[in-house]
C-alpha positions as CSV (number, residue, x, y, z in Angstrom):
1,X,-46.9,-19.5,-85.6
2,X,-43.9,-18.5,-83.6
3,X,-44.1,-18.7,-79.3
4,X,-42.4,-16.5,-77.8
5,X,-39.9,-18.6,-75.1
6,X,-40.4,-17.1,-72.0
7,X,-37.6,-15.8,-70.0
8,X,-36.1,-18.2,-67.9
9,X,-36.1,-16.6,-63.5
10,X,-32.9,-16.8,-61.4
11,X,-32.8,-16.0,-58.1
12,X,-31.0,-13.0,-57.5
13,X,-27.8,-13.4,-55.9
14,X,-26.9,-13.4,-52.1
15,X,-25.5,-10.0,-50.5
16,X,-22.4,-10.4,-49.6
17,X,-21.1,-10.1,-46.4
18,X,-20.4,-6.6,-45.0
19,X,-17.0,-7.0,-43.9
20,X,-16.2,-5.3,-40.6
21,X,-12.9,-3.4,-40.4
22,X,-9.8,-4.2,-38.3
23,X,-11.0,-0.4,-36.1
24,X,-14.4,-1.6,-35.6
25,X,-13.5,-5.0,-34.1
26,X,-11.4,-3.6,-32.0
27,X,-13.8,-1.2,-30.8
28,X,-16.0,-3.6,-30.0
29,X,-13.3,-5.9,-28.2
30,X,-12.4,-2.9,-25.8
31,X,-16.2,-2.3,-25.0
32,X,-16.6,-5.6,-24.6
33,X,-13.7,-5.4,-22.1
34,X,-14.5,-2.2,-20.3
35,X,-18.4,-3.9,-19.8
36,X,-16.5,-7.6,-18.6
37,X,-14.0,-5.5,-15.8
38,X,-17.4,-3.1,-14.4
39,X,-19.2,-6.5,-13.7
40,X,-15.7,-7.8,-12.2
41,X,-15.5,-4.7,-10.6
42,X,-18.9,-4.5,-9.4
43,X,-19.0,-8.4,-8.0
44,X,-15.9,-7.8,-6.3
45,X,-17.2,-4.5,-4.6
46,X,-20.6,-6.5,-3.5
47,X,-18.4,-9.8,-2.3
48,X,-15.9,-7.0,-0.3
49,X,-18.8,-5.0,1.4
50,X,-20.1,-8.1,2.9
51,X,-16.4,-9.2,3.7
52,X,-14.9,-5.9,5.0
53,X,-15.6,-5.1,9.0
54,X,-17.5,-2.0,10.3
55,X,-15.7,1.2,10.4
56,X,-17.4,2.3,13.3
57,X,-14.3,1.7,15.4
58,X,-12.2,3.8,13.4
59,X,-11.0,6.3,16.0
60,X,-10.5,3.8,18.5
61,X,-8.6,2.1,16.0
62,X,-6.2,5.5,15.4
63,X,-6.3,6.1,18.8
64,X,-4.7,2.7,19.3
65,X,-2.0,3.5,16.6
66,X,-1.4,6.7,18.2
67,X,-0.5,5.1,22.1
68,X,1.8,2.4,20.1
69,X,3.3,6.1,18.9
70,X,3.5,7.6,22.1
71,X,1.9,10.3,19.9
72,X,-0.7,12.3,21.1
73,X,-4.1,13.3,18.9
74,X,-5.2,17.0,17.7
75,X,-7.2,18.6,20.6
76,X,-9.6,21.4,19.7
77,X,-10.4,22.8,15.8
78,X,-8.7,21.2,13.2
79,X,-5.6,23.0,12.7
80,X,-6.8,25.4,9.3
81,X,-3.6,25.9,7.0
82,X,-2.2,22.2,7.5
83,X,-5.7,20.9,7.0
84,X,-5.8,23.1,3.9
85,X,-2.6,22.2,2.6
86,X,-3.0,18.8,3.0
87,X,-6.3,18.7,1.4
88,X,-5.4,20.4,-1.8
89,X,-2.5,18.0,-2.2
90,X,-3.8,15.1,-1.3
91,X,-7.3,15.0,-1.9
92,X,-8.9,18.2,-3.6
93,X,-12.5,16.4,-4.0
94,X,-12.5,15.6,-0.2
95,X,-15.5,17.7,0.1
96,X,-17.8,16.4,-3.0
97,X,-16.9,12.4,-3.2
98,X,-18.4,10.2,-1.1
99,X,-15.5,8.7,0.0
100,X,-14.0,7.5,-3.5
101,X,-13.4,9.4,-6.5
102,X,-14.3,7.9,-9.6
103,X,-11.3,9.0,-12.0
104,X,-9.5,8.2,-9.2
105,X,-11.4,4.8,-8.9
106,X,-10.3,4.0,-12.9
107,X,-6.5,5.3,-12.6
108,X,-6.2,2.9,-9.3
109,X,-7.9,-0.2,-11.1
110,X,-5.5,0.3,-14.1
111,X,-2.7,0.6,-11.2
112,X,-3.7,-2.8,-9.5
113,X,-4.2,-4.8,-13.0
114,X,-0.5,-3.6,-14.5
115,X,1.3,-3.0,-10.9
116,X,1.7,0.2,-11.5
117,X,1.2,2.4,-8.5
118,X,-1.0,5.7,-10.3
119,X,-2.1,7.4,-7.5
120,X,-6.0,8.5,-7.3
121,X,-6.8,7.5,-3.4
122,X,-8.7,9.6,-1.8
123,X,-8.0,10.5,1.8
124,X,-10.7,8.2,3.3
125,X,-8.5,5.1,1.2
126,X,-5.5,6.0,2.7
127,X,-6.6,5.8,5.9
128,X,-8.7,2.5,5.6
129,X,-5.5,1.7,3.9
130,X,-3.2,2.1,7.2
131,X,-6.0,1.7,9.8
132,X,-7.6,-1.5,8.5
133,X,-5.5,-3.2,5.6
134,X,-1.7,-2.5,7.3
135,X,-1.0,-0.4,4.4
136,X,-0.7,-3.6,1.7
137,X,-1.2,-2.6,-2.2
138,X,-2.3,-5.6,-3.8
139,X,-5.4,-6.2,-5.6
140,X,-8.2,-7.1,-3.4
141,X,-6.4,-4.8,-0.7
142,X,-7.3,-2.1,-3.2
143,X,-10.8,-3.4,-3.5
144,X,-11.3,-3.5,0.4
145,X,-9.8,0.0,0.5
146,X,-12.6,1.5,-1.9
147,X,-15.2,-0.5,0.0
148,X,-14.1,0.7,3.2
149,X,-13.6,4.4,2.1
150,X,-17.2,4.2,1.2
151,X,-18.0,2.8,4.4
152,X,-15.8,5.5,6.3
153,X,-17.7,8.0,4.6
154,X,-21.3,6.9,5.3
155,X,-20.2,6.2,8.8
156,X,-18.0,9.6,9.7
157,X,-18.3,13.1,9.6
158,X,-15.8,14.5,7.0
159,X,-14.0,16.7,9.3
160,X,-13.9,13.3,11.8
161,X,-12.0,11.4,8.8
162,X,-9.9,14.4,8.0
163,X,-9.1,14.6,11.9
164,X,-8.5,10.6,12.3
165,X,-6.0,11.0,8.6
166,X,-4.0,13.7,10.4
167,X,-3.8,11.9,13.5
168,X,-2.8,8.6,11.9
169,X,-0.2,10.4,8.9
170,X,3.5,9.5,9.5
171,X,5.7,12.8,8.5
172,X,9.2,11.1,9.5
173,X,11.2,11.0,12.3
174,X,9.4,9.3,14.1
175,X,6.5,11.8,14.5
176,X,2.9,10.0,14.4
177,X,0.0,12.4,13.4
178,X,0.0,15.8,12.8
179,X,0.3,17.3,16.9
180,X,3.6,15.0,17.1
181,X,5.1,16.5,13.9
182,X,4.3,20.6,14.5
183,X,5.9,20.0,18.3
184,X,8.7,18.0,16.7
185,X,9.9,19.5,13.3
186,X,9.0,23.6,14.9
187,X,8.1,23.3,18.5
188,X,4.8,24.8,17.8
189,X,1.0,23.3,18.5
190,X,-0.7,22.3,15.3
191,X,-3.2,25.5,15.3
192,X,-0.2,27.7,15.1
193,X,1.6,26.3,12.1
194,X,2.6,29.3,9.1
195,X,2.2,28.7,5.7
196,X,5.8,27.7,5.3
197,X,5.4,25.0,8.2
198,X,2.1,23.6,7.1
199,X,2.5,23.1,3.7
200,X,6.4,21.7,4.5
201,X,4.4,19.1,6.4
202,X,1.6,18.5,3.6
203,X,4.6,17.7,1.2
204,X,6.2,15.0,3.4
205,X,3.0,12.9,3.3
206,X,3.9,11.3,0.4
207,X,7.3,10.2,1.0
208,X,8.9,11.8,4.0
209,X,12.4,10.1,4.0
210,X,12.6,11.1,0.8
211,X,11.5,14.8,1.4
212,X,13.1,15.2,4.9
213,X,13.7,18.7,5.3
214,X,17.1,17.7,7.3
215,X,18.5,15.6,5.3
216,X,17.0,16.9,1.6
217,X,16.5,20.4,2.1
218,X,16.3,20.9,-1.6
219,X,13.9,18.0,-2.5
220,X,11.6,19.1,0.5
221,X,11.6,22.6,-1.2
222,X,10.7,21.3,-4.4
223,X,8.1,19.2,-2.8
224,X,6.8,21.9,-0.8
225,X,6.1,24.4,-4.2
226,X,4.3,22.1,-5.4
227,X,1.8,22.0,-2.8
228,X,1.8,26.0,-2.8
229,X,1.3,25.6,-6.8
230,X,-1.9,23.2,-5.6
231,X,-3.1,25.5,-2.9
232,X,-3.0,28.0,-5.8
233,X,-5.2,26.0,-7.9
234,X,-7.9,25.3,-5.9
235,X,-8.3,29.2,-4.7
236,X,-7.0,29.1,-1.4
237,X,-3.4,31.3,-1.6
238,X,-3.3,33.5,-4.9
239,X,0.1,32.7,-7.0
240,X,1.3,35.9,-4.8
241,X,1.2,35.1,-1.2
242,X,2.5,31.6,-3.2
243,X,5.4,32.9,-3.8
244,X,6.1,34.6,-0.7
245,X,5.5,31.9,1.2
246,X,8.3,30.0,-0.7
247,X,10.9,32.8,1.0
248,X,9.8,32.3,4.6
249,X,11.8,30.5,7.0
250,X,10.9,26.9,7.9
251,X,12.0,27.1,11.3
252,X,13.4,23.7,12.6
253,X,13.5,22.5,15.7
254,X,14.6,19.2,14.6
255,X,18.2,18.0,14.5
């Protein structure tokens, strides 16, 4: 009789190895990236709030800055159409962040790490920027400036840090805060600024050699449309009054 020869058993063979694609690794090398520069980011944020000073002496600090000047500060409300102007160019949030604005956080950090100025400070980081850092841009003076921002904020009214910023802004020619410049550029007190005058003034900010209405009339008119096109954004002049405002007279006093 015949057996049968059982069938011989092989193991069956390994799975091979999923192979991950070229997109995927790189995927995970940028999260991996994003996840190493928060906890950077985070660690340098807890060393710098141990290592930056109070902010509690902020206005004596301005006020300091504004004697040096020969400047004197706002007196009374702060002035309404410059504050407006200036806070719709400058810092739109002012209201909502405390202190720092996120996206403006990320577009700073990817400033610092290629040296690549990209805007995003908020007003509270430009003036713990000039008041407390000397106005230096590198690195961990950008750091500092985020951890004192957040300090300004928990320590100061937001209309004190929008008063101290206006008192502290240099608009060129020599004119220290925001009283200096209205008396110097039109011979007028802060509270009494037009449209035209205030957001003149807003523009300069920024760069105000560059934008000096005396010697670059033109550029300091391009300048100031675009803060009339931001005041239109955010609700406070429609594109109307906008556009009138562009006519009217500046009204220098400066030579």
């Amino acid at each position: 009789m015949t057996t049968a020869s059982r069938p011989t058993w092989s193991p069956a063979p390994a799975p091979r190895p999923r192979r991950v694609s070229r997109g995927r690794r790189v995927l995970r090398g940028a999260v991996r990236a994003v996840v190493a520069l928060a906890l950077v980011g985070l660690l340098s944020l807890a060393v710098a709030w141990q290592l930056t000073p109070d902010v509690g002496d902020a206005r004596d600090r301005v006020d300091a800055r504004l004697a040096a000047a020969a400047a004197p500060p706002l007196s009374g409300p702060l002035p309404a159409r410059l504050s407006a102007a200036v806070l719709a160019t400058e810092d739109s949030h002012f209201r909502s962040h405390p202190g720092v604005d996120p996206r403006g956080v990320v577009r700073a950090a990817r400033g610092a790490l290629t040296g690549v100025d990209l805007g995003g400070s908020t007003l509270h980081q430009q003036l713990a920027k000039n008041v407390y850092e000397d106005g230096e841009n590198g690195f961990l003076d950008r750091v500092s400036a985020v951890v004192l921002a957040l300090k300004l904020d928990r320590t100061w009214s937001e209309d004190a840090v929008l008063r101290m910023y206006l008192d502290d802004a240099y608009f060129g020619h020599g004119f220290t805060g925001a009283t200096a410049a209205a008396q110097g550029y039109f011979g007028v007190p802060p509270e009494e600024l037009s449209w035209a005058q205030a957001t003149l003034l807003a523009g300069l900010l920024q760069a105000p050699s560059a934008y000096d209405p005396v010697q670059h009339p033109d550029r300091a008119a391009s300048r100031q449309e675009h803060v009339l096109d931001r005041l239109v954004d955010v609700g406070e002049l429609t594109r109307a009054q906008a556009d009138e405002v562009a006519t009217d007279p500046w009204g220098l006093v400066v030579g």
